[in-house]
N, C-alpha and C positions, 0 to 999 in steps of 0.2 A: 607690627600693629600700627594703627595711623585712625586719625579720626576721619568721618566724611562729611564736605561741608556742603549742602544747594544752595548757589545763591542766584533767584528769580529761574532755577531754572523754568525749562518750559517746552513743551509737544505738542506738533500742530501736525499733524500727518497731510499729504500732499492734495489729497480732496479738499481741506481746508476745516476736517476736525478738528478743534481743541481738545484732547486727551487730557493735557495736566496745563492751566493756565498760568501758576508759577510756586513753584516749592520754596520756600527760603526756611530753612534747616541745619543744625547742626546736629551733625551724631556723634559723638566724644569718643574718644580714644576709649577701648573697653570694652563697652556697651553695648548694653543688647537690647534695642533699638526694634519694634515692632510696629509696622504697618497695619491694620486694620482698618476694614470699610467693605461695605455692598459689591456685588460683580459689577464690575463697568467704573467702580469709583478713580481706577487710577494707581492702583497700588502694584499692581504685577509692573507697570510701564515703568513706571519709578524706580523699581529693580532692575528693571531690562536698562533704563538707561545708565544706571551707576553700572552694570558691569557691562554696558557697551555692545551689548546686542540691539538697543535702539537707539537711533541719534536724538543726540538734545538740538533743541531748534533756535531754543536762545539760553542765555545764563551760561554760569559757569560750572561745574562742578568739580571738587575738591575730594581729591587723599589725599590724606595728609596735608601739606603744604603744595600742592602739584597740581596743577588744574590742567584732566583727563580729559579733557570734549571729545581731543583728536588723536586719544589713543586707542588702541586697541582693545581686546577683550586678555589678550595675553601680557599687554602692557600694566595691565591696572593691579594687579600683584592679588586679584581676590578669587575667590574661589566660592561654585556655586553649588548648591543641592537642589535636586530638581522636584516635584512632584513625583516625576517617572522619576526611577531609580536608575535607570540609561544606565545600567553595566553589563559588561562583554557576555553573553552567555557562555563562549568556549573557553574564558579564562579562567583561575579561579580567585578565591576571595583576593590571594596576595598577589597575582597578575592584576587583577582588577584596582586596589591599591594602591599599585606603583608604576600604574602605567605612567600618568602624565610625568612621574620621575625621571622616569625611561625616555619621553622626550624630551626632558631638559635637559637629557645626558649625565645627569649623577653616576657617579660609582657604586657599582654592584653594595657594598658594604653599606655606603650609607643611606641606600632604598633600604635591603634589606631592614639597620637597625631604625629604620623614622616608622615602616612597617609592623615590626614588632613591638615598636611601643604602641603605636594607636588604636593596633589588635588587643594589646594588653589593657588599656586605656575603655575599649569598647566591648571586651568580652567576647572577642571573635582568634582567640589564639589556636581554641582547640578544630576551628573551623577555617583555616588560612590556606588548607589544599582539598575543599569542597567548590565547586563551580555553584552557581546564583541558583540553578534548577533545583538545588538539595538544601535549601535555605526557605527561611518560613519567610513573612512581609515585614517584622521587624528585624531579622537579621539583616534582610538584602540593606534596610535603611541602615543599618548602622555599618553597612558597609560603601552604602552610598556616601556618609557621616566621616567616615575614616579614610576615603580615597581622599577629600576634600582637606581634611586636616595633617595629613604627610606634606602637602605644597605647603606647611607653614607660610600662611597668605597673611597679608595685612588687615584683611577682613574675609569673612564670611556672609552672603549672601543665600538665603532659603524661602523658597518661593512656594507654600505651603506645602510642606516636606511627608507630614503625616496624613493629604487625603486620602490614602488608598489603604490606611490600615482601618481596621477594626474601632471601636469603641475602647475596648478595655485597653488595646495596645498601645492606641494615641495618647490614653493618659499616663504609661508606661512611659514613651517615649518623650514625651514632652518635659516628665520630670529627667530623664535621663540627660534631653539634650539642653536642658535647664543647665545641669549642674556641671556639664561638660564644658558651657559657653564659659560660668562663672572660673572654672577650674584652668582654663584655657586663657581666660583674661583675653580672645579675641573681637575687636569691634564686630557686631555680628547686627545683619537688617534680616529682617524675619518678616513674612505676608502672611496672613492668614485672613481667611472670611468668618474665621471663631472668634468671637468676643470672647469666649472661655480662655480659648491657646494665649490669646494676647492678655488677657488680664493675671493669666499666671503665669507667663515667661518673662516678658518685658520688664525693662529696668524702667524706660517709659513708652508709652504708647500714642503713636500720631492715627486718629480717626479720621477717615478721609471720606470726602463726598465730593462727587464730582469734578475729581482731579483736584481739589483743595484740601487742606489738611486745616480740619473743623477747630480741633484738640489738639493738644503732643504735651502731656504730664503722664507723671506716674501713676499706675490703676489704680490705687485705692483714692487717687484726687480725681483722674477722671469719673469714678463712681460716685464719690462723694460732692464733688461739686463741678458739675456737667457745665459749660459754659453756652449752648446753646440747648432748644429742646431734639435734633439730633442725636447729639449726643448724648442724649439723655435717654432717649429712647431705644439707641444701639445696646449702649452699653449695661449689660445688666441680665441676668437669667433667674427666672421670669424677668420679662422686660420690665421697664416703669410704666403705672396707669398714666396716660395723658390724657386729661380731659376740656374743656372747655367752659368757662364760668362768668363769674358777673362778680367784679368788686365791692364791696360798702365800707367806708369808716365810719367808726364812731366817736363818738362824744372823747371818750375815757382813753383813745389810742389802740383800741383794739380793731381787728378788722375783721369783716367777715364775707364769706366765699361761696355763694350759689352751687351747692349740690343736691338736682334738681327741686324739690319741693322743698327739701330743709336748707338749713344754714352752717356752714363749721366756722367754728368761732378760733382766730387767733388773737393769744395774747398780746399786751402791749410789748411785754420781754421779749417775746417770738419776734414781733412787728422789729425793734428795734435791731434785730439781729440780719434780718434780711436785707441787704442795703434798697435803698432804692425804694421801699414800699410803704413808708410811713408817708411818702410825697404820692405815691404812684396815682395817678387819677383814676377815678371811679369808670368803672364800666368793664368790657372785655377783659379776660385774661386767660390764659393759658395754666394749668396745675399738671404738676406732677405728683404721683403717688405710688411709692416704692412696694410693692406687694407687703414687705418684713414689717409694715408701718401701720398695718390691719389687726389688730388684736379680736380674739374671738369674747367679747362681753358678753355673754345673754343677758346678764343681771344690769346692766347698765344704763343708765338715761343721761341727758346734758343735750349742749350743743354739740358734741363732738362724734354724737351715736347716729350710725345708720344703720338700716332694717331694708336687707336685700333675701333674694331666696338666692340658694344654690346652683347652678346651672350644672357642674361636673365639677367630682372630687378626684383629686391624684395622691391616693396615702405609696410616701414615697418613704418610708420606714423611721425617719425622725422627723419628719416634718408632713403636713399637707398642702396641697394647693389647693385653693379653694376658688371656684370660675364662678363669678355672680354675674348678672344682670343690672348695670346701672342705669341710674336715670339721667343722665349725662351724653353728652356729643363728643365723642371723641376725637380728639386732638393727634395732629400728624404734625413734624416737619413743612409740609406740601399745606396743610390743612392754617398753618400759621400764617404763610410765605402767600397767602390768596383773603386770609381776614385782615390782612395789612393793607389791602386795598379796596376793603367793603367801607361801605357808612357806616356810622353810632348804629342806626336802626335797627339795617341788619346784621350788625355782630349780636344787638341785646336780642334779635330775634333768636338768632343760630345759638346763644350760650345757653337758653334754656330748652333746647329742640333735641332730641334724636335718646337713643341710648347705647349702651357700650358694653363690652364685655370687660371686667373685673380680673384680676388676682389677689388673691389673699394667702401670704404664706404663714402658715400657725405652727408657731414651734412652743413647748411640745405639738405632736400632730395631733387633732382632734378629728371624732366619726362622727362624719355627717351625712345625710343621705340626699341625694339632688330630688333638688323640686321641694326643700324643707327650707322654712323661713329664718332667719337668722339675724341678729344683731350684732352688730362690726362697733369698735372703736376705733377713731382715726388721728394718729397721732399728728395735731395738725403741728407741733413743732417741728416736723420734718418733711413739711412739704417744700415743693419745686414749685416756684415762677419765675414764668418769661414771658416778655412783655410783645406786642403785636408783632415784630420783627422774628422774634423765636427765642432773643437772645437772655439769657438767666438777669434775673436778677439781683442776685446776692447769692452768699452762701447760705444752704438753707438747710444744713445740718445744726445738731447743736453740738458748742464749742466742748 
């Protein structure tokens, strides 16, 4: 086992793309270390370059204590799981298992017993003299799973390992290879384009945009306290509402948030907890609003009530989604990164312009019918700002 460390690596492919502008990373002896980010963000390359099927173009990279640039894919002591499961079809499970053994030149005996443990290990004993054709899509994986783990590597690399199964199987396997990593104690890099895979396998999770790594904490911190609006809006199913608004302070410390014709009122206590926003100047801002954070009131008035109709309901058996209609402009990453170079003018134009589609998840579930008018409460203690730039402004949970 060995930790992996990027320092400034970086990919510039020879037309003179920039792929990944520079990674600086440590993934700790162990761990189970997940990639996550959009197609095109950078994450498959960052894999291909730790195990040496892409060249780094500059920086260093590190196992262990060793800095790999100029080695090989067979020098780097790791071992990779593919999307495709790339095994022999003429072999079978336990050919298939101890090939690369067989080119290292091991002894019959001890392919055999590294084989019989990992079959044992993976639930593939009674299946070790079946060929890939008499195997379903998660056995073939767990025996893509198990060739990888006889080379006893220093790490494991899996380059999203579960697209080509099923729904119900990915959740199968994901816990499976969850518990295999833990039980293994292998340093293990995992890709995925699932916010789901990554927020339940990772020990932490680096979010990546544009060859940059946005994030890299643990998923209940990446959820809870997002450091840009990015990440705040990857992370999460239902995603987070991002909307567009207009600041005010008051007299008393409290402050309030243009959502379209009404007002939500945050407390001074709230105000105090978010750093940065008891100073922040009036005008533009960026909100975030967690669907969990919609309670369904009908009986309810204040500052903090809004009155939308339903657009489409998803009764998903202990919970609803509830799709509104707001009155609000909807907020992007892209939508931040372009009001950071408008006037005062037109930001306070565009904060109160446009409208947006909603979620509301209601647990218990409640029946609602679409196109029926409805009253929300918004739990303003748990909202998200970030400021022109995109970037958070505090934590904005409560402690």
């Amino acid at each position: 086992m060995a930790s992996i460390t990027y320092d400034k690596v970086r990919k510039v492919y020879p037309d003179g793309t920039e792929a990944i502008p520079a990674i600086d990373l440590e993934v700790k002896d162990g761990e189970f270390m997940v990639f996550v980010g959009p197609s095109g963000c950078g994450k498959s390359t960052a894999l291909r370059m730790t195990a040496g099927l892409e060249d780094i173009s500059s920086g260093r990279l590190y196992i262990g204590d060793d800095v790999v640039n100029a080695k090989s894919p067979q020098e780097r002591d790791i071992a990779m799981v593919f999307q495709d499961y790339a095994l022999y079809p003429h072999m079978t499970v336990r050919q298939n298992m101890g090939f690369a053994l067989r080119m290292m030149r091991l002894p019959s005996d001890e392919i055999r017993r590294r084989v019989d443990e990992a079959a044992e290990r993976l639930s593939l004993t009674a299946l070790l003299e079946r060929t890939p054709k008499n195997l379903s899509g998660g056995q073939r994986q767990r025996v893509a799973m198990g060739r990888a783990i006889v080379r006893q590597p220093a790490a494991f690399l899996m380059d999203e390992p579960l697209s080509n199964l099923d729904a119900k199987l990915r959740v199968q396997m994901r816990a499976e290879i969850d518990a295999l990593q833990h039980q293994l104690g292998v340093t293990t890099l995992y890709v995925t384009h699932d916010q789901v895979e990554a927020m339940t396998m990772g020990d932490r999770v680096a979010v990546m945009k544009n060859g940059r790594i946005q994030q890299c904490a643990p998923p209940q911190e990446l959820y809870e306290n997002p450091a840009n609006v990015f990440v705040a809006g990857f992370i999460g199913s239902p995603k987070m509402n991002l909307f567009h608004s207009v600041l005010r302070h008051d007299p008393d410390g409290s402050v309030r948030l243009k959502f379209g014709p009404q007002d939500l009122h945050i407390s001074p206590a709230s105000v105090a907890r978010i750093r940065g926003l008891g100073t922040y100047p009036e005008g533009p801002i960026t909100v975030g609003l967690r669907p969990e954070s919609l309670q369904y009131t009908p009986d309810a008035s204040g500052d903090r009530s809004i009155d939308v109709t339903v657009n489409v309901v998803e009764m998903l058996g202990n919970e609803s989604l509830i799709h509104f209609v707001a009155p609000v402009e909807q907020a992007s990453d892209a939508d931040v990164r372009d009001r950071a170079q408008a006037s005062d003018e037109e930001e306070s134009l565009l904060a109160g312009a446009g409208s947006s589609v909603m979620v509301a998840r209601l647990v218990p579930p409640v029946r609602l019918a679409e196109g029926q008018g409805v009253r929300l409460t918004v739990d303003t203690d748990r909202l998200y700002l970030f400021d022109a730039q995109g970037q958070a402004l505090g934590p904005a949970r409560t402690p």
